[in-house]
Every structure is written in C-alpha cells, then in structure tokens.
Residue frames relative to the residue before (quaternion, step in Angstrom):
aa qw qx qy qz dx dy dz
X 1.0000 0.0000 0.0000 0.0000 0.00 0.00 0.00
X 0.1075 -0.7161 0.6891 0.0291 3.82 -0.20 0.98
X 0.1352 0.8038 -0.5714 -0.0953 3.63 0.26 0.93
X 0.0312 0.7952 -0.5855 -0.1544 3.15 -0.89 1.17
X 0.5055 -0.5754 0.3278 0.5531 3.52 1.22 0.78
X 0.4391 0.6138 -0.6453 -0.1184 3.22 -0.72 -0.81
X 0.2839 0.7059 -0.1157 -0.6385 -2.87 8.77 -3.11
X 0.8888 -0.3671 0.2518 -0.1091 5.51 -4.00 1.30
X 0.2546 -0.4845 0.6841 -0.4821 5.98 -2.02 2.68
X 0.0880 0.9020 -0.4218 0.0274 3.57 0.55 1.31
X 0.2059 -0.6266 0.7516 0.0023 2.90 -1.90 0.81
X 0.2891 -0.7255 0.5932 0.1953 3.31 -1.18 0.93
X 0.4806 -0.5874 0.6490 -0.0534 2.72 -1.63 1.25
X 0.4006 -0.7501 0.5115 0.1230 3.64 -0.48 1.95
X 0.3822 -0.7575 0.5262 0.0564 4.32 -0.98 1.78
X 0.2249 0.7915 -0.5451 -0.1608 3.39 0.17 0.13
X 0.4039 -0.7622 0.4891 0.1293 3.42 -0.54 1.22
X 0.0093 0.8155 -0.5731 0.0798 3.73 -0.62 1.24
X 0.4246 -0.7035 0.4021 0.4038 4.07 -0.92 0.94
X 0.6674 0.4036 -0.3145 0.5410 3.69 1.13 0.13
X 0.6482 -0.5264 0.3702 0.4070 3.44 -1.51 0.65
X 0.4968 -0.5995 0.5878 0.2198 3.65 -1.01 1.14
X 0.4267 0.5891 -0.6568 0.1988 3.66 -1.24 0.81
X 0.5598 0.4514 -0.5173 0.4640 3.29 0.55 1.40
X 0.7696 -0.4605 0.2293 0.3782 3.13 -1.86 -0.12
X 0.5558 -0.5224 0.4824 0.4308 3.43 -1.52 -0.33
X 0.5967 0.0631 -0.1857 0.7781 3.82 1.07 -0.18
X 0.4481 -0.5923 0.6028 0.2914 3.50 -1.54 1.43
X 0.7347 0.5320 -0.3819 0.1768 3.84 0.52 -0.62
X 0.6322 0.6672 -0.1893 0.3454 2.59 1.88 -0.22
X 0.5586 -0.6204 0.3627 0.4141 4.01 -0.65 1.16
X 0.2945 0.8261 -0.4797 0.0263 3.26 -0.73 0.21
X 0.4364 -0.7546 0.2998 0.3877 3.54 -0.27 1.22
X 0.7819 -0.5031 0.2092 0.3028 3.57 -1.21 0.54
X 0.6121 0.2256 -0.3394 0.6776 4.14 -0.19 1.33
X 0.5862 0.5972 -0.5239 0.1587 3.53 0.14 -0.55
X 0.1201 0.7590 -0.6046 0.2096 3.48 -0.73 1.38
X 0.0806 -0.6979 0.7114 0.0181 4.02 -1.13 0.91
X 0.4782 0.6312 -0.4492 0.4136 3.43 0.79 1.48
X 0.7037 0.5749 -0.2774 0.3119 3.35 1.03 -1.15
X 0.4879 -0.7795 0.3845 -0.0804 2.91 -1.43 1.15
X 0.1923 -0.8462 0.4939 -0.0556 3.80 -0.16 1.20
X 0.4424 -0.6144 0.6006 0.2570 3.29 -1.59 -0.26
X 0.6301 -0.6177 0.2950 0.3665 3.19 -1.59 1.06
X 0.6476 0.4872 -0.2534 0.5283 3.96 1.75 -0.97
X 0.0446 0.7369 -0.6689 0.0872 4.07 0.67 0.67
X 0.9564 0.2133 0.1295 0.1516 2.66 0.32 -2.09
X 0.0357 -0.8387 0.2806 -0.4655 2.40 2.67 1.52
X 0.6139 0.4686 -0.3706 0.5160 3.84 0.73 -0.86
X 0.4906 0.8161 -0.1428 0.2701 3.42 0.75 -1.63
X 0.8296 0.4621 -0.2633 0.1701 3.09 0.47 -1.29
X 0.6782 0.6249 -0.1857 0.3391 3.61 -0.19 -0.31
X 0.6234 -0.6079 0.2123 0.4436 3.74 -0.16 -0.67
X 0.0378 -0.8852 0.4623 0.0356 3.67 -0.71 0.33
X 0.4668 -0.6283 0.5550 0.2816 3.62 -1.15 0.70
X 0.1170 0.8949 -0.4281 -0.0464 3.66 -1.00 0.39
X 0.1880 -0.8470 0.4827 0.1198 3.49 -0.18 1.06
X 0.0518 -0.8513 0.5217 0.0211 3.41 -0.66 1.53
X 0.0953 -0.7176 0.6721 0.1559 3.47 -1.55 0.39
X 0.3542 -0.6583 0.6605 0.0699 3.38 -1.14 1.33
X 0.2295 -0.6201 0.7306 0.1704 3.55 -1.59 -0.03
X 0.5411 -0.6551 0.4596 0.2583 3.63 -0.72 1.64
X 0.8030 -0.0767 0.1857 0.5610 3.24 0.54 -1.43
X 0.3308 -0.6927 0.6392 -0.0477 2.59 -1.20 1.83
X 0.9171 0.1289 -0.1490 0.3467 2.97 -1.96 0.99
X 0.6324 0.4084 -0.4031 0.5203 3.60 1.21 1.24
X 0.6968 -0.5503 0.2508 0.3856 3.19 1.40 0.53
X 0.3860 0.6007 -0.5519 0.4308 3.81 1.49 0.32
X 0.3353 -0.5350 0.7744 0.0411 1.92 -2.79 1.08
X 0.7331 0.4273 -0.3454 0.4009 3.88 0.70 0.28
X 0.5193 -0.6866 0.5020 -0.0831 2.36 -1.50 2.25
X 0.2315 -0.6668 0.6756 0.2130 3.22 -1.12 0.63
X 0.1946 -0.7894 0.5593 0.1616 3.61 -0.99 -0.09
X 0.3978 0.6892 -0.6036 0.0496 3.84 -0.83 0.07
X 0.4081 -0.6655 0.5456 0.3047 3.27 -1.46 -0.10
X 0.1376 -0.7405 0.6568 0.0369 3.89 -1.55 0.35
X 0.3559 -0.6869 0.5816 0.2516 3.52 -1.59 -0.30
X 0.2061 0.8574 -0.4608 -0.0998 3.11 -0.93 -0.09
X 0.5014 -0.6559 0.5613 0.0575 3.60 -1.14 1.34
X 0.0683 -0.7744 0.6145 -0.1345 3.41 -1.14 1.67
X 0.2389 0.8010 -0.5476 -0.0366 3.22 -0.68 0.59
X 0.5754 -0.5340 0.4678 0.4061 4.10 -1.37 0.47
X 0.1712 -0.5260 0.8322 0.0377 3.53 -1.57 0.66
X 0.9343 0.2736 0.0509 0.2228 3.32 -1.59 0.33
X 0.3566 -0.6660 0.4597 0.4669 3.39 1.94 0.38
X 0.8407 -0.4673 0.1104 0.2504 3.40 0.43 1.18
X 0.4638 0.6040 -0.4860 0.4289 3.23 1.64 -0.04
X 0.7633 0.3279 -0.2391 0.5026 3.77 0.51 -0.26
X 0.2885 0.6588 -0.6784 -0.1500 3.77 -1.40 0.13
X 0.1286 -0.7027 0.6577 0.2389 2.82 -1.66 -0.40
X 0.0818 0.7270 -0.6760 -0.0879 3.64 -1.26 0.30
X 0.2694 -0.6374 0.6895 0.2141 3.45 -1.79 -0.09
X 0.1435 -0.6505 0.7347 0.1279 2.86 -1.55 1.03
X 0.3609 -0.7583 0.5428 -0.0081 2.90 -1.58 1.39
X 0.2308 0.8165 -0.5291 0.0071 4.13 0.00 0.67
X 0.7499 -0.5611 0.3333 0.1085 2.62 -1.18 2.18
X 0.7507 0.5624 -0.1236 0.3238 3.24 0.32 -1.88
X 0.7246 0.2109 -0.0598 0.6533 3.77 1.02 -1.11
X 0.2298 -0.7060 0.6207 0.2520 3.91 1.14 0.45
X 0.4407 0.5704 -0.5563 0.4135 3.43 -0.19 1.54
X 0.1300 -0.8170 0.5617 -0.0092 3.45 -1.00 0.86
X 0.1105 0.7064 -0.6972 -0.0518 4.40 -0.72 -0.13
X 0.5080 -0.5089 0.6852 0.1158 2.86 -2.13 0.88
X 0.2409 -0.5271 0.8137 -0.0446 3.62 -2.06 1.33
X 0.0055 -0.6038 0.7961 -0.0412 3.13 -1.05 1.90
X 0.0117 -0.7351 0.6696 0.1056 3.71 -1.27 0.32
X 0.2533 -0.7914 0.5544 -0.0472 3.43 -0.45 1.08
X 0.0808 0.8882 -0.4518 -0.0214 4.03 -0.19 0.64
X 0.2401 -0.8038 0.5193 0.1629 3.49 -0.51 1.00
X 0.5365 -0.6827 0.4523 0.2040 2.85 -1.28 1.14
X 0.6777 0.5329 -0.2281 0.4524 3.56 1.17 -1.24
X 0.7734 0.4265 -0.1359 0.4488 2.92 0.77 -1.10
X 0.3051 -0.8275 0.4285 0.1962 3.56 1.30 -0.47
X 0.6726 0.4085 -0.2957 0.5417 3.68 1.14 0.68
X 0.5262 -0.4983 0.6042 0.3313 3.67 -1.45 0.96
X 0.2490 -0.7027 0.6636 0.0620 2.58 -2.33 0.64
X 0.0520 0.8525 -0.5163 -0.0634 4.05 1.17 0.87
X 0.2104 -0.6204 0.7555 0.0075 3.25 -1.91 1.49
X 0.1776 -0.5454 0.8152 0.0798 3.55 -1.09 0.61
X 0.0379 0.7487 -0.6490 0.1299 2.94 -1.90 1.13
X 0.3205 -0.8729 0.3635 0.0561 2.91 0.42 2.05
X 0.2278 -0.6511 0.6330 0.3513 3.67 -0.55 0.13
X 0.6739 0.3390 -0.4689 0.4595 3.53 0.06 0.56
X 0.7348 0.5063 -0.1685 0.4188 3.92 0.76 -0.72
X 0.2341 -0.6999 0.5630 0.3719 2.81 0.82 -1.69
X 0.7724 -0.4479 0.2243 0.3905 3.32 -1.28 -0.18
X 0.3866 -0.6700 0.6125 0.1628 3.97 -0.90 0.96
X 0.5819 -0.6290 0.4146 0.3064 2.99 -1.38 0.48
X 0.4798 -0.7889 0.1811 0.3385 3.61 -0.59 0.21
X 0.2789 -0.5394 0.5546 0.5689 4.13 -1.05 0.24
X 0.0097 -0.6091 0.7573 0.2351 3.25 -2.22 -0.79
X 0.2480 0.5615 -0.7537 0.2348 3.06 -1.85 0.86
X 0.2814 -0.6678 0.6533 0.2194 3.33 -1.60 -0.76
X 0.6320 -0.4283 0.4664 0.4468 3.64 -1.82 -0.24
X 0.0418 -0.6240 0.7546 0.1983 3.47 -1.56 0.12
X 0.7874 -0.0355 -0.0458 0.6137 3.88 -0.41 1.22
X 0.8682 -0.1970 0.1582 0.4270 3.31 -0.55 -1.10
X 0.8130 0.2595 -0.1744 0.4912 3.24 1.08 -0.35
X 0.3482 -0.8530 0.3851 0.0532 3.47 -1.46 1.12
X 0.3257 0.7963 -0.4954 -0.1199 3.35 -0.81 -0.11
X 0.1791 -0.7920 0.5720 0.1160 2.65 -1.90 0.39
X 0.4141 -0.8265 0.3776 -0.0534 3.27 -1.31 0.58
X 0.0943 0.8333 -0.5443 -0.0238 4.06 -0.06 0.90
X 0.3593 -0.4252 0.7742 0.3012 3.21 -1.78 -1.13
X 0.2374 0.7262 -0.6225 0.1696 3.41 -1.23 1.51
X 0.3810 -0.6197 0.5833 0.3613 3.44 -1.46 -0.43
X 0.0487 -0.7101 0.6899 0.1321 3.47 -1.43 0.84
X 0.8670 -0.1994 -0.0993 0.4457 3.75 -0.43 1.27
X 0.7017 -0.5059 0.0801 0.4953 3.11 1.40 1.34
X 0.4933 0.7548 -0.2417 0.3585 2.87 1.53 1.14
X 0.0020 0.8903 -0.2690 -0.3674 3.54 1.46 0.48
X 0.3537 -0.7085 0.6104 -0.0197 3.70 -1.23 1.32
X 0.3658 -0.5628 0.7182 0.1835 3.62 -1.42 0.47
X 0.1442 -0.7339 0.6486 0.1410 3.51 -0.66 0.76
X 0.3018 0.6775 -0.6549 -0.1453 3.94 -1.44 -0.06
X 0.4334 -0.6311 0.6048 0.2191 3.38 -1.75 0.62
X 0.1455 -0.7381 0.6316 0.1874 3.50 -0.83 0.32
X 0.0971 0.7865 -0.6072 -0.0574 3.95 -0.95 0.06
X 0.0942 0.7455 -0.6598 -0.0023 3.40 -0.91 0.89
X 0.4604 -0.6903 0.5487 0.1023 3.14 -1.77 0.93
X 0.0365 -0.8912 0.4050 0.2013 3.41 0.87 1.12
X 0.7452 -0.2650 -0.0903 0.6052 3.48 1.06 -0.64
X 0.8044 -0.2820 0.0667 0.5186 3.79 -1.00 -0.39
X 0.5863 0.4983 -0.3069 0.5602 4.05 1.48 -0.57
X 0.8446 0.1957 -0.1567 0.4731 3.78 0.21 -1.26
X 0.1987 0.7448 -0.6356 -0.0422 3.05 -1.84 0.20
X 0.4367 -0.7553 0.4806 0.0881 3.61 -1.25 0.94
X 0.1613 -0.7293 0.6647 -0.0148 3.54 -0.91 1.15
X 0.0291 0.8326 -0.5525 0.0281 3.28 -0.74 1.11
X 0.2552 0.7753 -0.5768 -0.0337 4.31 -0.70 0.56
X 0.5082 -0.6004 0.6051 -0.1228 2.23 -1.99 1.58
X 0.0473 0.7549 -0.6480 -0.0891 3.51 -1.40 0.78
X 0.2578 -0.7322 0.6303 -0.0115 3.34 -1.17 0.56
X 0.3649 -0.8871 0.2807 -0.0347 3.31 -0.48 2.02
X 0.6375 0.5157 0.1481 0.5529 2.11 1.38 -2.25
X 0.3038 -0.7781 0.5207 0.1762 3.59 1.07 -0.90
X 0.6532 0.4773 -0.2281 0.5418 2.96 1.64 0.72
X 0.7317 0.2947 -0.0724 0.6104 3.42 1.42 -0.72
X 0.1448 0.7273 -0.6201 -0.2560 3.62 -1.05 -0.97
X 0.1916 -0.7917 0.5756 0.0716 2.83 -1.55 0.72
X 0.5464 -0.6942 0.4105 0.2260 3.41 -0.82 1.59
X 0.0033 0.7835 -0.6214 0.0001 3.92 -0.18 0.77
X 0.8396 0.1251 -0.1017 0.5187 3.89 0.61 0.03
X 0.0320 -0.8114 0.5796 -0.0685 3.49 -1.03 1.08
X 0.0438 -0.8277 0.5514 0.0945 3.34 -0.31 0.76
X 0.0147 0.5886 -0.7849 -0.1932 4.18 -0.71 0.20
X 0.1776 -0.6504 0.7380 -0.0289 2.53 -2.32 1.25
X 0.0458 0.8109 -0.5831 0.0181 3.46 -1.18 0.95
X 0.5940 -0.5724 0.4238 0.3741 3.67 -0.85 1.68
X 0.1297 0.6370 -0.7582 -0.0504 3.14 -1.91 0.79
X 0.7490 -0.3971 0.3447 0.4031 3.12 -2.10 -0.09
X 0.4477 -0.7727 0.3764 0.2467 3.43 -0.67 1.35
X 0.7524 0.4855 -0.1792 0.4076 3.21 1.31 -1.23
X 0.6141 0.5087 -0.3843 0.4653 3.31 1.59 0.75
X 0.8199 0.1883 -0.2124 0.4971 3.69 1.49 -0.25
X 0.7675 0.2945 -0.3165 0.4734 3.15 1.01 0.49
X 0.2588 -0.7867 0.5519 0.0978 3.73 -1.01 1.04
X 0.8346 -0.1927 -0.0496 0.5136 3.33 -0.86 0.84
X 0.7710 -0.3508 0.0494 0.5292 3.88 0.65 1.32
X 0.4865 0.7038 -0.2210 0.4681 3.49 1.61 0.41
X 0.2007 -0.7218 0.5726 0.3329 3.42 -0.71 0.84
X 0.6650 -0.5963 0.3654 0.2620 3.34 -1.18 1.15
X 0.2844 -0.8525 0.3660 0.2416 3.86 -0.63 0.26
C-alpha cells in the first residue's frame, strides 16, 4: 500500500541473491538508512493469511518529512482475494470517511522468490513498486521513490500478530539515515459476507 492518500501493473524488480541473509544496500557505497534491502525473500502463500475481509483502523501523518507529530485518524475496510493459486492477489481498501478507495496488486516471482506490491491510488494511479517477502510472521518490504519531488527510501512493514489481528506499517527515509513511520494501519478479521461483495468492500 504506498499510501499516498490521494498504498501497486508490474515491473520487475532486480534479486540479488547472497549466501547470507540480505539486509544491506543495493550499492554498499551507497547511504542508506538502516534494513534497507530490495533483495529479501518470501513465499508464494505470504499472503494466504490475508485473504478475505477486514476492518481497519488507520493513522496517517499530515506531514511528512518536516518533523510532525499530528495524526490524522479514520477507519476503512478492505477485501483480499488469491489470483493464481496464490502467486497473485489483489484487494481494495475502501475509506468511508474521505469517500476514497486504492487497489493492492501483489505479484510473486517464482525465480526470484519475492512479491512485487503496487498501490493504485484512485486519485494517482499506480506507484511504483516495494519488493521483499515474510520471514515467519513478519514482513518487509522495500523501494526507491519521490515524496513531493523529494527522493525518499520507501519500507512496508507487516506483521501477523495473531490469526484475527494484524499491523501494516510505512516508513520513509530522507536523509538515508533514519525513517520515519507516516502511516499505520491495525487490521482485524471480519465476517466476509458482511463487508465485502463479490471481492469488494461493500459501499
């Protein structure tokens, strides 16, 4: 979910395969703030937990990358489903509150063994993608973008806290030294056949 309000049409996204876990840069000379890594590697059923519908309370940061502390808050839904015995999903999250809505493509290589996540803003359109994957329960991923013509390290965080809840956390990184969390969503399983119609959150 690159959420840039207004959270992914694929493009691969170069693996570099190392005999030790990967948590470093793509050029070693290069600054880069701490995890940052467009290597890591997942499974094809990450996003197997995922499926179905969910309730989700989000908090945004107004302004990013000037040193704010004020949060907006609202809540939304959102509807997952598998493409592809799971190598593909998509869902939408739908929030009520700003009658605004974006699309989650995930794309998984097989060779390469890592997702590819597009956000697709209904106001933007589609962002470039993070990539990575889960190790056990928890996930990230990881790009290169611009936030008001500013270039930014993007990462996603996901954790499966238990079989009902789970957290979605992104992060930019100006400076290439820090990052700062500007959007948090908690998610918590619900009854599918009450908020979501044919793979849709209901309106």
């Amino acid at each position: 979910m690159r959420q840039h309000l207004v959270r992914q049409a694929p493009a691969i996204v170069v693996c570099l395969f190392a005999a030790f876990t990967v948590f470093g840069a793509d050029t070693p000379s290069e600054p880069i703030p701490p995890g940052y890594s467009t290597t890591l590697t997942g499974d094809m059923h990450d996003f197997d937990y995922f499926v179905g519908g969910w309730t989700t309370k989000q908090r945004r940061l107004k302004a990013r990358g000037v040193g704010s502390s004020d949060w907006e808050e609202f809540t939304a839904t959102e509807c997952l489903s598998l493409y592809l015995d799971g190598q593909a999903t998509v869902d939408e999250l739908y929030m009520p509150a700003k009658h605004r809505a974006g699309l989650t493509v995930r794309a998984f290589d097989l060779q390469k063994h890592q997702w590819s996540i597009y956000w697709v803003s209904g106001e933007a359109g589609p962002l470039d993608p993070v990539v990575g994957g889960f190790q056990g329960n928890h996930g990230e991923f990881y790009a290169t973008d611009e936030e008001n013509h500013r270039p930014v390290k993007v990462r996603y965080l996901w954790d499966k806290i238990d079989h009902d809840h789970a957290r979605w956390q992104q992060a930019f990184s100006f400076d290439n030294r820090t990052w700062e969390t500007n959007w948090i969503g908690e998610f918590t399983r619900a009854d599918t056949s009450k908020i979501c119609e044919n793979g849709r959150p209901r309106r």
